[in-house]
Backbone bond lengths (Angstrom), bond angles and torsions (degrees), N, CA, C in turn:
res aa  C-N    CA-C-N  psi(-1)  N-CA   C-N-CA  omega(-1)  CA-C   N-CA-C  phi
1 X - - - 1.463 - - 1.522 110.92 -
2 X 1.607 109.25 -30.35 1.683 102.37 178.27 1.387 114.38 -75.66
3 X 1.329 118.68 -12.44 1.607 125.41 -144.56 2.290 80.51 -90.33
4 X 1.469 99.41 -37.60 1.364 95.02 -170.22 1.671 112.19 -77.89
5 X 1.656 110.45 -19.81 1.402 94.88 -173.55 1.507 111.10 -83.19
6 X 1.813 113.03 -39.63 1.454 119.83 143.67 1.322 117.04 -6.95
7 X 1.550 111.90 -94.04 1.967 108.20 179.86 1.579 105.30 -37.59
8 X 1.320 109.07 -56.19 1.801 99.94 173.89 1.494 133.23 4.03
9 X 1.940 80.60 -71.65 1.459 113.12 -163.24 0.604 120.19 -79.03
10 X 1.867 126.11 -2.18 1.389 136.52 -177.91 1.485 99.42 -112.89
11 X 1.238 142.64 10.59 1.735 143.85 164.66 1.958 99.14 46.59
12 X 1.744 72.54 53.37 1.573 74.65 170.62 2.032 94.92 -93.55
13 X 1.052 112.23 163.94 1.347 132.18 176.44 1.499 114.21 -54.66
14 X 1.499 134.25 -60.46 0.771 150.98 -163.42 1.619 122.11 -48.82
15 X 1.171 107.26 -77.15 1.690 120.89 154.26 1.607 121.79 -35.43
16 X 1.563 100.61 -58.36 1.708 106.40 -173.94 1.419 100.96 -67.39
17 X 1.499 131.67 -41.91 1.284 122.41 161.67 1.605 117.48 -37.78
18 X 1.210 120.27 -77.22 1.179 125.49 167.63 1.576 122.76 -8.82
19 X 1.326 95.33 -80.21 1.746 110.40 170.03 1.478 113.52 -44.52
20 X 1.351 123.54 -58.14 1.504 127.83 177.85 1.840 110.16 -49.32
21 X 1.259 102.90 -47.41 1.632 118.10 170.40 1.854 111.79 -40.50
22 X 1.405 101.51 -58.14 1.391 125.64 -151.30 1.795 83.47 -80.90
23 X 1.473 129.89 -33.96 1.536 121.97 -178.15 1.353 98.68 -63.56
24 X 1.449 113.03 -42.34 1.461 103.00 -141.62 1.663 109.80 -83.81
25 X 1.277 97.89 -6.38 1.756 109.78 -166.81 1.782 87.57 -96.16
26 X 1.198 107.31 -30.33 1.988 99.67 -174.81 1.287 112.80 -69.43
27 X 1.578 108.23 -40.91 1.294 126.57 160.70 1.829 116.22 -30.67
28 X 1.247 97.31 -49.80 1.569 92.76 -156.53 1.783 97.32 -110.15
29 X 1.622 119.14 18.50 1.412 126.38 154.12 1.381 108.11 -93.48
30 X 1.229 107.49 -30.80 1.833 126.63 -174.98 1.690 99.78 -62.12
31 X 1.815 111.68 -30.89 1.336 114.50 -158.82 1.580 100.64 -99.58
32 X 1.468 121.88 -18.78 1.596 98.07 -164.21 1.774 88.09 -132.49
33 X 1.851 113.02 35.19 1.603 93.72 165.63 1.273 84.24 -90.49
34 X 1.789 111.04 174.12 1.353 130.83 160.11 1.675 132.36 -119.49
35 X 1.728 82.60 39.32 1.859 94.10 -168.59 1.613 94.00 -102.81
36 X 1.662 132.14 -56.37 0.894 126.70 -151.68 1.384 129.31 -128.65
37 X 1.418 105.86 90.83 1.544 108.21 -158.85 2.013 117.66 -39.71
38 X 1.538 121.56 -40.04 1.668 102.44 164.49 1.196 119.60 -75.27
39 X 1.230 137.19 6.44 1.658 131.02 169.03 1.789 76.66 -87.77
40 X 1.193 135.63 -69.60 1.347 104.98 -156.74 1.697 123.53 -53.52
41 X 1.486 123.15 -48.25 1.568 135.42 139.15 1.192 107.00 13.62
42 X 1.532 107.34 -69.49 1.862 115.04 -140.18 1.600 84.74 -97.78
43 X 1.456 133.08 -13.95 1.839 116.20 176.22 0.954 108.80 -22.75
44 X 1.479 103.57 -87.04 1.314 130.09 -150.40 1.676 97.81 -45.94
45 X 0.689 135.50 -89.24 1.953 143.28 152.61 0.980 98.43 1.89
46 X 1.248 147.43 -52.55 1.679 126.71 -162.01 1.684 97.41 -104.81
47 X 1.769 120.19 -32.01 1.681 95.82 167.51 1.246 104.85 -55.61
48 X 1.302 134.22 -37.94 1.639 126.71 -165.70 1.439 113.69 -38.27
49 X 1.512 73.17 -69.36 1.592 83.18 -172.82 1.522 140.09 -60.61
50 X 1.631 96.98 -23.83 1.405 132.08 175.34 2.231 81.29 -43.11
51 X 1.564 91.80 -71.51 1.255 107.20 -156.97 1.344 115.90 -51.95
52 X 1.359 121.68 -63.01 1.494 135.83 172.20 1.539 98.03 -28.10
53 X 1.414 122.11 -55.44 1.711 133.60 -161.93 1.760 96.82 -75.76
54 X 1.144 114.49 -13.26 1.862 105.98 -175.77 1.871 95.93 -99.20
55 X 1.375 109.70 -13.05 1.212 87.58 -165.81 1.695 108.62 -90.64
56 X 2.020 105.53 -30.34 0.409 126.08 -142.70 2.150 96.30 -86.49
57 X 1.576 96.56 -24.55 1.454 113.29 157.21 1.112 121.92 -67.10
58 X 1.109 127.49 -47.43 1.657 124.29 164.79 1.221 130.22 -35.11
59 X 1.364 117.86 -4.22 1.341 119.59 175.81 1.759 107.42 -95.37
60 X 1.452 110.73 -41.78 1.677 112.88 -173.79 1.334 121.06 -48.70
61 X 1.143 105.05 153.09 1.426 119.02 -169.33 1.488 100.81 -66.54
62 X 1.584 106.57 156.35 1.646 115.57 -167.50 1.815 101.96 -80.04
């Protein structure tokens, strides 16, 4: 678990990809359950951000 917050802290690509990945897919479970009306609310908001954060990772060094 340290080895991953480590790479973190170094804005290596790999991880922050990951994480941006892992928003954007919660995002869009958040969007098509039909149990809980604020998980549906907050989708849209967490694909965003999912997204904004993948694009915004796409730039870091490999």
């Amino acid at each position: 678990m340290m080895d991953i917050v480590k790479a973190m802290l170094r804005f290596r690509r790999g991880p922050w990809e990951m994480l941006a990945t892992i928003l954007i897919a919660l995002g869009v479970v958040m969007l098509m359950q039909p149990f809980a009306l604020v998980l549906y609310s907050y989708s849209f908001v967490v694909t965003l951000v999912g997204t904004v954060m993948f694009i915004i990772v796409s730039h870091f060094p490999e």
